[in-house]
Backbone as numpy.savetxt, mean C-alpha at the origin, in Angstrom:
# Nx Ny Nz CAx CAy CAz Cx Cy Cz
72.29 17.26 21.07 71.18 17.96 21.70 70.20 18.49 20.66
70.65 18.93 19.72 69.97 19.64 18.75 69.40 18.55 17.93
69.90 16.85 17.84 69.36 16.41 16.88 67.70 15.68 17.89
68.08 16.04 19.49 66.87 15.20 20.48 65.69 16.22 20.16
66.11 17.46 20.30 65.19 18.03 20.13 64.31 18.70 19.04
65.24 18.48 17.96 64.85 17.96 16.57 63.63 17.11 16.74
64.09 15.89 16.97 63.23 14.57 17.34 62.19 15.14 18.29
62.36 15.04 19.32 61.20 16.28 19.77 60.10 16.99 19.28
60.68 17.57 18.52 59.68 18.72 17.41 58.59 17.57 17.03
59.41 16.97 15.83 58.79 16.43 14.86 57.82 15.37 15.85
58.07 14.77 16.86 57.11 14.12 17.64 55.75 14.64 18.00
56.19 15.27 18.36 55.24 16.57 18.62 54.42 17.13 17.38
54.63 17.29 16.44 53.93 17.92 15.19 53.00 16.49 14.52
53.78 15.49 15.16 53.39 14.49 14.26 51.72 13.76 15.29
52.06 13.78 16.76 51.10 13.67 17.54 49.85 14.65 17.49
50.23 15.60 17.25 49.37 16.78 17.34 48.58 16.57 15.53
49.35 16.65 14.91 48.81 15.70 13.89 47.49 14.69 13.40
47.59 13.87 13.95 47.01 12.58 14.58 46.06 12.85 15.01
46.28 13.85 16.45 44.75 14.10 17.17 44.09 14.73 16.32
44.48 15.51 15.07 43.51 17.07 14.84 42.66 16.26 13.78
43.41 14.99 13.11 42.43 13.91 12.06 41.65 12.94 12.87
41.75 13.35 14.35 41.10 12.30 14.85 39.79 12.93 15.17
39.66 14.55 15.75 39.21 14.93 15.89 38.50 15.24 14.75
38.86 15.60 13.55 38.08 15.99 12.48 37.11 14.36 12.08
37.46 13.28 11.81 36.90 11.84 11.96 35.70 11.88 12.88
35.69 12.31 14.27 34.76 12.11 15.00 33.72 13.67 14.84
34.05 14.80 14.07 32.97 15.92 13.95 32.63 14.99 12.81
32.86 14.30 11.84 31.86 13.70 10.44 30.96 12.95 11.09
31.86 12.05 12.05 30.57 10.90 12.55 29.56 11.66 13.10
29.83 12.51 14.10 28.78 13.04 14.39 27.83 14.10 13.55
28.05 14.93 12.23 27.06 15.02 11.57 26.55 14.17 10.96
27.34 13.15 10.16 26.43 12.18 9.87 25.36 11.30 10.83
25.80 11.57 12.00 24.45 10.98 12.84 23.37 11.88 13.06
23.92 13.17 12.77 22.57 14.15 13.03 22.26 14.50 11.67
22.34 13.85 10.48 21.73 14.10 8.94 21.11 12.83 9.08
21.45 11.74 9.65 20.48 10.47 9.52 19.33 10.37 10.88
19.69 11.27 11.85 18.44 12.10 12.62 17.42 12.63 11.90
17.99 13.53 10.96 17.13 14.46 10.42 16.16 14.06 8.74
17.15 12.73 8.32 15.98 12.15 7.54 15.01 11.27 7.80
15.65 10.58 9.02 14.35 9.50 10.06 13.06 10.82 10.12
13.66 11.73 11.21 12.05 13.10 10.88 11.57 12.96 9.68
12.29 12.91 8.65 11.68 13.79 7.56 10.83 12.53 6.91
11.43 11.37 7.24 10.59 10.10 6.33 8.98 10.10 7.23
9.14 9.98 8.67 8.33 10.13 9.51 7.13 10.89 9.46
7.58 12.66 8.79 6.59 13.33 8.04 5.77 12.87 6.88
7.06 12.55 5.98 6.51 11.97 5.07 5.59 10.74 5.03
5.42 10.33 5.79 4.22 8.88 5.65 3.30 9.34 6.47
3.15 10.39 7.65 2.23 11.02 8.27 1.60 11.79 6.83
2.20 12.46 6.11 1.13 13.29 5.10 0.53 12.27 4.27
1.56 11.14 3.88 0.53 10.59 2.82 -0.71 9.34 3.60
-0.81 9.54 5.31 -1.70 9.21 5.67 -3.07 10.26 6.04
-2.47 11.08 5.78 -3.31 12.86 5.68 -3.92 12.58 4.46
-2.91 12.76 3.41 -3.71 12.91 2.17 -4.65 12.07 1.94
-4.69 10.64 2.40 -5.47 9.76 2.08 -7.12 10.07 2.90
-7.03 10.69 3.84 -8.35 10.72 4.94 -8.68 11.93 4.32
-7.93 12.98 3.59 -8.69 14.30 2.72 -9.15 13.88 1.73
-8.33 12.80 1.06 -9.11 12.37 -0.30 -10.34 11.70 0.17
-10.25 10.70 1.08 -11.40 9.97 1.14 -12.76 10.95 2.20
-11.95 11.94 2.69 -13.51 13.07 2.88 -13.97 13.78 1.46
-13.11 13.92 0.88 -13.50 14.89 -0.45 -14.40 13.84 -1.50
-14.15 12.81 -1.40 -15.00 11.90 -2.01 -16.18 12.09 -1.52
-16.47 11.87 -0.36 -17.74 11.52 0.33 -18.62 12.93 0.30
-17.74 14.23 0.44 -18.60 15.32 0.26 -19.12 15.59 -0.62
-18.09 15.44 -2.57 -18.44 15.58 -3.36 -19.72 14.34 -4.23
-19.63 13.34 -3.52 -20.31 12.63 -3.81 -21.72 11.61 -3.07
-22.09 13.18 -2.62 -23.30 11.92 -1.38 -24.11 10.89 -1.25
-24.28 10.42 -3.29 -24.61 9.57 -3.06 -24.11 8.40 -2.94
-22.58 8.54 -3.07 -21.31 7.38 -2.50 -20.77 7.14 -1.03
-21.59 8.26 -0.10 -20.75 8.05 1.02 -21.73 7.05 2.00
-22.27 6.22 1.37 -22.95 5.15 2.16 -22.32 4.51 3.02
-22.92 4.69 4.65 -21.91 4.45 5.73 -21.99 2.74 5.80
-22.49 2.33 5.60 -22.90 0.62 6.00 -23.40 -0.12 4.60
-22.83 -1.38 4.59 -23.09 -2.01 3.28 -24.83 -2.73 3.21
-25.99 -3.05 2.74 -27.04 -3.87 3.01 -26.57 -5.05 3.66
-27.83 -5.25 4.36 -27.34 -6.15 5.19 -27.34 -7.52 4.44
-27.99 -7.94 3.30 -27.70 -9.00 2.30 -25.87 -9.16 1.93
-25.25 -7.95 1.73 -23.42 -7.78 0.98 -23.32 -7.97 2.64
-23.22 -7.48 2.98 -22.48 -7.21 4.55 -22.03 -8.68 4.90
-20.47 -8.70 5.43 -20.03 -9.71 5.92 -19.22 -10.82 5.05
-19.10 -12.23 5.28 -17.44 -12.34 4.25 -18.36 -13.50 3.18
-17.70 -12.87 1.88 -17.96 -14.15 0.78 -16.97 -14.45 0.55
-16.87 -15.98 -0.51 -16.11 -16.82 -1.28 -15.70 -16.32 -2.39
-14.53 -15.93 -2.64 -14.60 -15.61 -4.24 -14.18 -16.59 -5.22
-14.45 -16.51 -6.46 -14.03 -17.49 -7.23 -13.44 -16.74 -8.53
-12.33 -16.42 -9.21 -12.07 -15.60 -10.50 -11.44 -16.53 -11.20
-11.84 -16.44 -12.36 -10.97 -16.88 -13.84 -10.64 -15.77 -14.46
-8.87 -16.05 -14.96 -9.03 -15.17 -15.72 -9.33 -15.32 -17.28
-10.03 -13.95 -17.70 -10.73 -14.33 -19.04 -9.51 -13.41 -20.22
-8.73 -12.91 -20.24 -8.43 -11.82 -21.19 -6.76 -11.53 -19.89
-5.99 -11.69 -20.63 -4.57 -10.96 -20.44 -3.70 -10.64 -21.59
-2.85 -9.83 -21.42 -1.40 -9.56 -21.87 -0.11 -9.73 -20.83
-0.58 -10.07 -20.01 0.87 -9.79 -18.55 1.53 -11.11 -18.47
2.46 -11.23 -18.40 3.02 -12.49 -17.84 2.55 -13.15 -16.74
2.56 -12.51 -15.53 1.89 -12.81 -14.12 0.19 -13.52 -14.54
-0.07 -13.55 -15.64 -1.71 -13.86 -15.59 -1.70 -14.43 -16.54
-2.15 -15.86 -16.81 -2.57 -16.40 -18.03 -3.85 -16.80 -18.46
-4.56 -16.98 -19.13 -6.28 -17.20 -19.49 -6.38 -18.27 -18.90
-7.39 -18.91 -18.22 -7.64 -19.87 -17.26 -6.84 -19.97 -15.88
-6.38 -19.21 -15.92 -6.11 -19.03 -13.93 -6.64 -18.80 -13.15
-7.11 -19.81 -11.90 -7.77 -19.32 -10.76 -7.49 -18.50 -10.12
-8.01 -17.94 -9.23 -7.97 -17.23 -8.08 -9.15 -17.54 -6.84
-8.96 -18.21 -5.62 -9.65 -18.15 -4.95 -9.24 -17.35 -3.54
-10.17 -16.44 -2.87 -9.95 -14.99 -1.72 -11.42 -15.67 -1.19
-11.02 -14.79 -0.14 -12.13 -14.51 0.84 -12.50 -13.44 0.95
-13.36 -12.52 0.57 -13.59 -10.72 0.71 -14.85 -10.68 1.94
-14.33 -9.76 2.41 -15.49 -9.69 2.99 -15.59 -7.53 3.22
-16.83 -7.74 3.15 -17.63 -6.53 3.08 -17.62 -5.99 4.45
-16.92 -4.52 4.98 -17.31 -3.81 5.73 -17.25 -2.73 6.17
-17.67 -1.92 7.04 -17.55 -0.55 7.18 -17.57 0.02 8.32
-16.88 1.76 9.00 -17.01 1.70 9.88 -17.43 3.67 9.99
-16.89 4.36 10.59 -17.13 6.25 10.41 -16.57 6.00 9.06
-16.16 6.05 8.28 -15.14 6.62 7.32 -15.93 6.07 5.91
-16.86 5.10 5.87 -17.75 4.56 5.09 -17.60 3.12 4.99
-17.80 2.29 3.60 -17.35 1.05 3.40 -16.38 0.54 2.53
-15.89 -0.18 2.68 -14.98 -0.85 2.22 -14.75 -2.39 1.90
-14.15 -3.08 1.39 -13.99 -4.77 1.24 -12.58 -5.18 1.69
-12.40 -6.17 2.37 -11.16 -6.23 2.52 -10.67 -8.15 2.08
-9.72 -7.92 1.67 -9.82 -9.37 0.52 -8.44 -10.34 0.99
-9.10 -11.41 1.68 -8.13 -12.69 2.48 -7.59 -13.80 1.69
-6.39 -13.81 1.93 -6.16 -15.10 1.52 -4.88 -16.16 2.34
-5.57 -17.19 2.58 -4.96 -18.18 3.93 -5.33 -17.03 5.22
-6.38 -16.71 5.64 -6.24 -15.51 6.62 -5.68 -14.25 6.81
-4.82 -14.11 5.79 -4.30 -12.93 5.63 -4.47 -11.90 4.73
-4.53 -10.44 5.23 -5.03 -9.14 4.65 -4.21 -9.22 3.32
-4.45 -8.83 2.08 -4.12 -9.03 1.00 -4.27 -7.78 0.03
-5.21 -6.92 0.41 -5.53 -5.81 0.45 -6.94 -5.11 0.60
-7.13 -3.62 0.31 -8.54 -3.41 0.91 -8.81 -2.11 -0.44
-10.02 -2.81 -0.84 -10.94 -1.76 -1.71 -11.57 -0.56 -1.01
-11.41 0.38 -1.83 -12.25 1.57 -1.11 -13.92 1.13 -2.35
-15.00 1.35 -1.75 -15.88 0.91 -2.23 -17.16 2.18 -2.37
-17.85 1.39 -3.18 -18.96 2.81 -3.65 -20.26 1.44 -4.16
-21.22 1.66 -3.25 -22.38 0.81 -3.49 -23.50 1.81 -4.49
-24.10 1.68 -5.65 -24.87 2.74 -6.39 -25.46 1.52 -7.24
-27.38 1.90 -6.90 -28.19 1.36 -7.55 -28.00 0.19 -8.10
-27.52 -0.97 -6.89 -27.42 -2.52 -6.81 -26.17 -2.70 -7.80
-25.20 -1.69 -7.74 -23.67 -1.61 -8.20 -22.74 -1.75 -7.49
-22.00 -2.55 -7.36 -20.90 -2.48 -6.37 -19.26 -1.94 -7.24
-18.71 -1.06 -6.65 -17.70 -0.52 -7.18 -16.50 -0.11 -6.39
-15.28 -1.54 -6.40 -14.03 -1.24 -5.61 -12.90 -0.75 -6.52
-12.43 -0.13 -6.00 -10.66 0.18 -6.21 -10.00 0.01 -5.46
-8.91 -0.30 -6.15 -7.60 -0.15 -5.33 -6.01 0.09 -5.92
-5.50 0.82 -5.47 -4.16 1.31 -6.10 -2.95 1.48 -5.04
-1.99 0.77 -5.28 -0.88 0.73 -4.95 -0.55 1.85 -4.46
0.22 2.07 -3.26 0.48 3.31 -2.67 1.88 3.80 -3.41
2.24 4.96 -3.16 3.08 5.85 -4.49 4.36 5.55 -4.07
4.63 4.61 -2.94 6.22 4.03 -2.99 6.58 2.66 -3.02
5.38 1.88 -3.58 5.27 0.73 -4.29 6.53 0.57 -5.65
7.42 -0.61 -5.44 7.88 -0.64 -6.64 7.28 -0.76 -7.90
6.16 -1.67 -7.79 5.43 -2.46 -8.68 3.89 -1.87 -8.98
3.48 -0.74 -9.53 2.36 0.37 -9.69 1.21 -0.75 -9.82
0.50 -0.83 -9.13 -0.60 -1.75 -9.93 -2.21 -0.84 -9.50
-3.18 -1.16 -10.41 -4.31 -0.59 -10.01 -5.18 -1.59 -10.35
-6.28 -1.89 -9.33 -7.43 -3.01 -9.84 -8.96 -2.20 -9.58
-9.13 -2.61 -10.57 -11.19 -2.05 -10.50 -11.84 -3.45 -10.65
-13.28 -3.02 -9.48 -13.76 -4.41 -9.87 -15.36 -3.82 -9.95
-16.18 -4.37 -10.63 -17.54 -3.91 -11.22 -17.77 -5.31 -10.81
-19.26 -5.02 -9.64 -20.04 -6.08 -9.47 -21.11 -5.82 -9.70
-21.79 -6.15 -10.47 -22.95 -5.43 -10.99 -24.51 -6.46 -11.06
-24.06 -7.70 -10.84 -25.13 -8.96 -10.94 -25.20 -9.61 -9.39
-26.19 -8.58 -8.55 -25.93 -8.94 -7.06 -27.50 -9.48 -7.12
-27.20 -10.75 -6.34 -28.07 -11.22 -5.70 -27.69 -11.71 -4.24
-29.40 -12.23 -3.96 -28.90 -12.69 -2.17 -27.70 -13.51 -1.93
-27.58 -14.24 -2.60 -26.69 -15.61 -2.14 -25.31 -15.35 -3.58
-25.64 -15.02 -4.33 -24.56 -14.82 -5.47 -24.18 -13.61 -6.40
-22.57 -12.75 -5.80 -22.24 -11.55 -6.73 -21.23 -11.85 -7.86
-22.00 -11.60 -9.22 -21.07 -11.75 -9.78 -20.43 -10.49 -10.59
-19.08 -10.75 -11.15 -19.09 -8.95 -11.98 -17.71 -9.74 -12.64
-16.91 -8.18 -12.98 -15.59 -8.86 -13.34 -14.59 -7.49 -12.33
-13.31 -8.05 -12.36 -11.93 -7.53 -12.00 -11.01 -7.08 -13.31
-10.95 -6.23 -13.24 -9.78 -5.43 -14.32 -8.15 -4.97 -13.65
-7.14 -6.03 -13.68 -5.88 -5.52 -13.46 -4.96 -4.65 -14.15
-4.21 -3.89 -13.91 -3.58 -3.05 -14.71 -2.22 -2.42 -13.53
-1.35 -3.05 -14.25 -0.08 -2.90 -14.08 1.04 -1.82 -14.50
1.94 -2.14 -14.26 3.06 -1.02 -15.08 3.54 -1.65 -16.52
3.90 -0.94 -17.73 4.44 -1.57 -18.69 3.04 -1.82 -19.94
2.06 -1.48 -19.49 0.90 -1.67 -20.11 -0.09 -3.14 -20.07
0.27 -3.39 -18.73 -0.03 -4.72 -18.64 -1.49 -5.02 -18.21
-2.87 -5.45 -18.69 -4.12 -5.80 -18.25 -4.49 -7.08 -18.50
-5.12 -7.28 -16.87 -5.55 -9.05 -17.01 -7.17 -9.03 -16.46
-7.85 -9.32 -17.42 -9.19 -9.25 -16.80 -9.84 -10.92 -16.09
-10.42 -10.48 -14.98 -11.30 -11.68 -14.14 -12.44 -11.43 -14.33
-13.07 -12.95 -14.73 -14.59 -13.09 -14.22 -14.32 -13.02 -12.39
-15.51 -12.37 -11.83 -15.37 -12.86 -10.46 -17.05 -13.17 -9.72
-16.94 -13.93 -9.15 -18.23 -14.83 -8.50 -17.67 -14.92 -7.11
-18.57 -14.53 -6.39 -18.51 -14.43 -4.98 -19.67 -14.97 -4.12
-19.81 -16.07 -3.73 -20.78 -17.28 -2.95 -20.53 -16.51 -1.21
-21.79 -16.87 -0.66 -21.62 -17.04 0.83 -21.07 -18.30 1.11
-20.49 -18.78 2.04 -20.13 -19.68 3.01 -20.92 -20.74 3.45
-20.69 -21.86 3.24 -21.60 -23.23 3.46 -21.45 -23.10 5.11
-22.84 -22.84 5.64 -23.36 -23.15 6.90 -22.52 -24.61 7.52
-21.75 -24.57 8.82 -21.62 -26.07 8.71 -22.33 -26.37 10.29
């Protein structure tokens, strides 16, 4: 009798056991589902501000600089050119002297000012924030701050005519890396 209920006991201690790690197993799962709740919010914030910061920077531009906040491009730039770049001058691996590049940019703007936005096979490739000054054309663009790969490009177009802009492109990478383009930008053969 004493050895059943022996057996007994220990059944008992050993079940009870069991549940209290089962129970402790299912309180982890469930904070860990409410800590991976609570960084989904927090990433969520996070790309809401750095879409904040970007519409403060790009008002603070335009206030501090009125004669950059030109809402509409002339109607000569306005609309999509051909581009054509060589490159003239590197150090980067990714770029060697005589490499093409052919895009499609095209010029436009809307409340927020103008901008270029630069195609290739139809697809968005990226978009210059732009500054038109005394038959100067002046884009940037920089990699957003959770980019693996930091890159920043300036492009100076400075030889605008009706039918042909030409200037150059300055790349600059991480690691100290710069590849400079001639760039020539044609309108579109009427067909």
């Amino acid at each position: 009798m004493k050895k059943n209920l022996l057996l007994l006991f220990f059944a008992f201690l050993f079940i009870s056991c069991e549940n209290k790690k089962e129970l402790e197993l299912q309180n982890r799962e469930k904070a860990l589902t409410l800590r991976e709740e609570q960084l989904a919010d927090k990433e969520a914030d996070y790309q809401s501000l750095l879409i904040f910061r970007d519409s403060v920077t790009a008002l603070k531009d335009s206030v501090n600089n009125p004669a950059e906040s030109l809402k509409e491009w002339p109607k000569t730039i306005q609309g999509i050119w051909n581009s054509k770049m060589l490159c003239r001058d590197s150090n980067c691996n990714q770029y060697v002297i005589g490499d093409q590049r052919n895009e499609t940019w095209q010029f436009s703007s809307d409340s927020t000012g103008i901008y270029t936005n630069v195609l290739n096979n139809k697809k968005l490739v990226r978009v210059f924030k732009a500054r038109y000054i005394e038959d100067k054309i002046q884009l940037e663009f920089n990699s957003d701050s959770i980019s693996k790969n930091k890159t920043k490009i300036n492009v100076v177009l400075d030889d605008v005519k009706d039918n042909v802009i030409k200037g150059t492109q300055t790349i600059t990478r991480q690691g100290n890396c710069t590849a400079r383009f001639s760039v020539e930008l044609t309108l579109p053969q009427k067909k």
